[in-house]
C-alpha positions as CSV (number, residue, x, y, z in Angstrom):
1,X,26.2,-0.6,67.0
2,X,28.2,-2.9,64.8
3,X,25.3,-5.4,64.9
4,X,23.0,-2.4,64.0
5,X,25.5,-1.5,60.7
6,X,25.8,-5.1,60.4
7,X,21.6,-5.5,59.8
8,X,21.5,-8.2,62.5
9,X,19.1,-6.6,64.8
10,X,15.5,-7.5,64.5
11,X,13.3,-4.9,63.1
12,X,12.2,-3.4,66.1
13,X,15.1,-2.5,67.7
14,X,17.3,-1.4,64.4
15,X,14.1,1.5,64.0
16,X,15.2,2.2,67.7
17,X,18.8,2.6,67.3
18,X,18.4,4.4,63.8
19,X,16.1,7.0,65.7
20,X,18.5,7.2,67.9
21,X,21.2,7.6,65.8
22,X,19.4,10.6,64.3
23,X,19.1,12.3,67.1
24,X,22.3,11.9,69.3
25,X,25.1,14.0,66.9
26,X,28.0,11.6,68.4
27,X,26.7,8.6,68.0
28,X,25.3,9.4,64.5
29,X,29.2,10.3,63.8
30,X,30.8,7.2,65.4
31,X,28.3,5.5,63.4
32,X,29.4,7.6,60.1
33,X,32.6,6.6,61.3
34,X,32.5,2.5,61.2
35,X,30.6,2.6,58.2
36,X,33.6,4.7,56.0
37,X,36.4,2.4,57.8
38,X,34.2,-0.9,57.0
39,X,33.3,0.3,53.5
40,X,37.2,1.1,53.0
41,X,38.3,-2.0,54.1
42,X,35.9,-3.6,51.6
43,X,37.7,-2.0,48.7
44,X,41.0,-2.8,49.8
45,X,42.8,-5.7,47.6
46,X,46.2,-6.1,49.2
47,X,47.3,-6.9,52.8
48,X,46.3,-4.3,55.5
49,X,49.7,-3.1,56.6
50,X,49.9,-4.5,60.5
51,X,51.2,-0.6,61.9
52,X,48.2,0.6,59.8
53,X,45.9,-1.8,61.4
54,X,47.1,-0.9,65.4
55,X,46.4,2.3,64.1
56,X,43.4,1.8,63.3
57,X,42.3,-0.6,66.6
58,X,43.4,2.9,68.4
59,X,41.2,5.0,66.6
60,X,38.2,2.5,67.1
61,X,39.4,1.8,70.5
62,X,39.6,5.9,71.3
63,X,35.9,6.6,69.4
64,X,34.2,3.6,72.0
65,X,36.0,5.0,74.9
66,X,34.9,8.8,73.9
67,X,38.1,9.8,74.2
68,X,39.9,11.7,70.9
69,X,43.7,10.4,70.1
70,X,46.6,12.9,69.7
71,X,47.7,13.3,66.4
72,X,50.4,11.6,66.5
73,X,49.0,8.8,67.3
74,X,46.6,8.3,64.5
75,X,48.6,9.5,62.0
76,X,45.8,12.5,61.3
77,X,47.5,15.8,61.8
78,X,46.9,19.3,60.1
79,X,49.3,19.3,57.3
């Protein structure tokens, strides 16, 4: 997938995963996904704070595996 939001996969196979991508809901989302963190992490100007960073390995980690983190551990909660 990262190669795919990258743009390093040959015509051919990028129209496959963005068909794809349009039709399976949680790929489409992880995909939704890495493209806010990597567009976020392009706006950032200071150093990424190390804790933030594990944090957000987990979360990438947790969205491969298909398994959801408590929030606790990602910091996301409901208030």
């Amino acid at each position: 997938m990262h190669r795919y939001l990258d743009r390093e996969l040959d015509e051919h196979t990028a129209k496959r995963v963005a068909r794809h991508l349009e039709e399976c809901r949680r790929c489409g989302l992880e995909a939704a996904a890495y493209t806010e963190i990597k567009h976020a992490l392009g706006r950032r100007t200071s150093t990424v704070d190390a804790a933030a960073l594990d944090r957000l390995r987990a979360f990438s980690d947790s969205l491969a595996s298909g398994h959801a983190l408590p929030d606790a551990d990602t910091g996301v909660g409901d208030g």
